[in-house]
N, C-alpha and C positions, 0 to 999 in steps of 0.2 A: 250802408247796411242793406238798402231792399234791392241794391243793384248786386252786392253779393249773396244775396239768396236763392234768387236762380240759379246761379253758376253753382254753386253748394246744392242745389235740390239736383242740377241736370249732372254733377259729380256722383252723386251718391245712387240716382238711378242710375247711370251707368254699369257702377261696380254690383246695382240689384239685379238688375237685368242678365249681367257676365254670372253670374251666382245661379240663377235661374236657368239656364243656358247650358251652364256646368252639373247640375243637379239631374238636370235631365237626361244628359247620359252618362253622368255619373252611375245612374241606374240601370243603364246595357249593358256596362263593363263587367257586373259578376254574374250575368247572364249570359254573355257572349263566354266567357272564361269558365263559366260552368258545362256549355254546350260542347266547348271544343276539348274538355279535358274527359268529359262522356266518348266523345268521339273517338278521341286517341284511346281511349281506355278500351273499346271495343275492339278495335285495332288489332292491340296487342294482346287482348284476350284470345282471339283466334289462333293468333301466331306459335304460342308454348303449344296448344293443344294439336293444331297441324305437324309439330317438329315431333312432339310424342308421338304421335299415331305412326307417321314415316319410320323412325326410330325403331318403335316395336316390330314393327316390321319386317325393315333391318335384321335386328336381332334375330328373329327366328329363323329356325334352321327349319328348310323346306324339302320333300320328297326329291326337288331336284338336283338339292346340293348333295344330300345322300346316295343318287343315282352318278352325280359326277365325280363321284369316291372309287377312284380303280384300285381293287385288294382278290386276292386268291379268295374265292369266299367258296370255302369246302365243305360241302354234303356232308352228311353222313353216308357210308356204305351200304349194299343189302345186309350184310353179315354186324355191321355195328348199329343197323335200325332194329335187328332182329334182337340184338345182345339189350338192347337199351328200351325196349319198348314197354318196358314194364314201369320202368325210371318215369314218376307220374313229374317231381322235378323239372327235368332234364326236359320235357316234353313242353311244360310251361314257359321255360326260362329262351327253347327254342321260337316258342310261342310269339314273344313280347320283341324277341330280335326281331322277326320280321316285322311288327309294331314299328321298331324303332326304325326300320329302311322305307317306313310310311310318312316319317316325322312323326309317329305320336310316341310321346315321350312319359306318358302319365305313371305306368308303371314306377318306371325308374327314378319319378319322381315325387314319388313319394314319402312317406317316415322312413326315417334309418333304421328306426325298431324292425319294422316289418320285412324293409331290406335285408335284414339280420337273420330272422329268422326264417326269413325262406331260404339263403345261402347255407345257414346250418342243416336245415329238412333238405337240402338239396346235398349238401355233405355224405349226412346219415343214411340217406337213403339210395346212397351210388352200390351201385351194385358189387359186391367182390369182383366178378369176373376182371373188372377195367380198374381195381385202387392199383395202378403200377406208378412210380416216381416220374415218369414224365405224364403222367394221364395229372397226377395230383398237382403236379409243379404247373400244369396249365390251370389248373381250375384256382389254384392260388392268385394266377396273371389274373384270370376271372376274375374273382373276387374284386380283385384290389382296382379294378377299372371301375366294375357295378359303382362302388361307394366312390369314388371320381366321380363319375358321371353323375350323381347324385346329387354330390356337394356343388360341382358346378351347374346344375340347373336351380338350386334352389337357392342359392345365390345371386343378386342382379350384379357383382360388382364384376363378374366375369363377363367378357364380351363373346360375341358371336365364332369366331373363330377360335377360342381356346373350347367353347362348348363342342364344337365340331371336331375338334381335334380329340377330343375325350369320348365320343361318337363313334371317330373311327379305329380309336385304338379299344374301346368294348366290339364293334365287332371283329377285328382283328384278333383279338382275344379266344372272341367264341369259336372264329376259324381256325384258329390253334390248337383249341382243344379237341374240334370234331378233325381236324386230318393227324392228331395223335392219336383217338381214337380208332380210325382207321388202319394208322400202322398197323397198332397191336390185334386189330385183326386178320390184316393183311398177313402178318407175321407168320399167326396161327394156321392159316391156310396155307402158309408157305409149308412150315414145317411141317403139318400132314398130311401135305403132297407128296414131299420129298421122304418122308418115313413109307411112306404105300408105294414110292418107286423103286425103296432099298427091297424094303419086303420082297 
């Protein structure tokens, strides 16, 4: 018996000591695994917001892509600036295009309401001289781009190229309307040219 007691005492330390041993970095292990999951977490914190920022980026349509848009982009006349300069509208709506060949888009993106009622005051307030079926069938093409352009800005789920596309067919629009206007001025001076020749 007292020859198996040491052997039992130097067993028993063993497995106290391996206990002891193990205890002790038992208590690194959720410090270290704490540290390294901070670590990685900071990581990828960065990573979403670097990919947004790029992205946004991305997405918006800038002065130069506007300038890289080849389109007949038509004046008005002397004689259809003269006919129209009263048209406080028409003068606004000219206004904001050249806004949008800036990139700024604020206007146009605004409420629909407001969109609404200034195409209506822009309606009402067109002059006789120019209500002719191709003058209004363009201001119709208008119209129906404005609230496009609209929808697609105030929308994220549309990408950068369908908004550009909707860009360039607003002002392809507004240049339709001013070289119809034009015709029908053009027209007028044709015809009393040629009436003071018969004469």
């Amino acid at each position: 018996m007292p020859k198996e007691f040491p052997i039992i005492y130097l067993y028993k330390m063993k497995f106290y000591n391996n206990d002891l041993l193990f205890m002790r970095y038992y208590m690194l292990y959720p410090i270290v695994f704490i540290l390294f999951y901070l670590g990685c977490n900071k990581t990828q914190s960065k990573k979403p917001n670097e990919t947004v920022e790029v992205s946004e980026e991305i997405k918006k349509i800038t002065p130069k892509d506007i300038e890289s848009f080849r389109f007949d982009d038509y004046a008005l006349s002397d004689d259809s600036k003269k006919a129209l300069e009263n048209w406080q509208k028409y003068q606004e709506l000219n206004e904001q295009i050249e806004y949008i060949k800036k990139a700024d888009f604020s206007f146009f993106n605004g409420e629909k309401k407001v969109l609404k009622t200034f195409i209506n005051d822009f309606k009402t307030e067109m002059p006789d001289s120019i209500k002719t079926a191709p003058i209004l069938s363009r201001i119709t093409a208008l119209e129906t781009m404005i609230f496009k352009l609209n929808s697609m800005l105030k929308l994220d789920n549309f990408d950068k190229n369908e908004q550009f596309s909707a860009v360039k067919e607003l002002l392809i629009a507004m240049s339709n309307l001013n070289l119809q206007i034009n015709k029908k001025f053009e027209l007028e001076a044709n015809l009393v040219e040629k009436n003071n020749t018969i004469e």
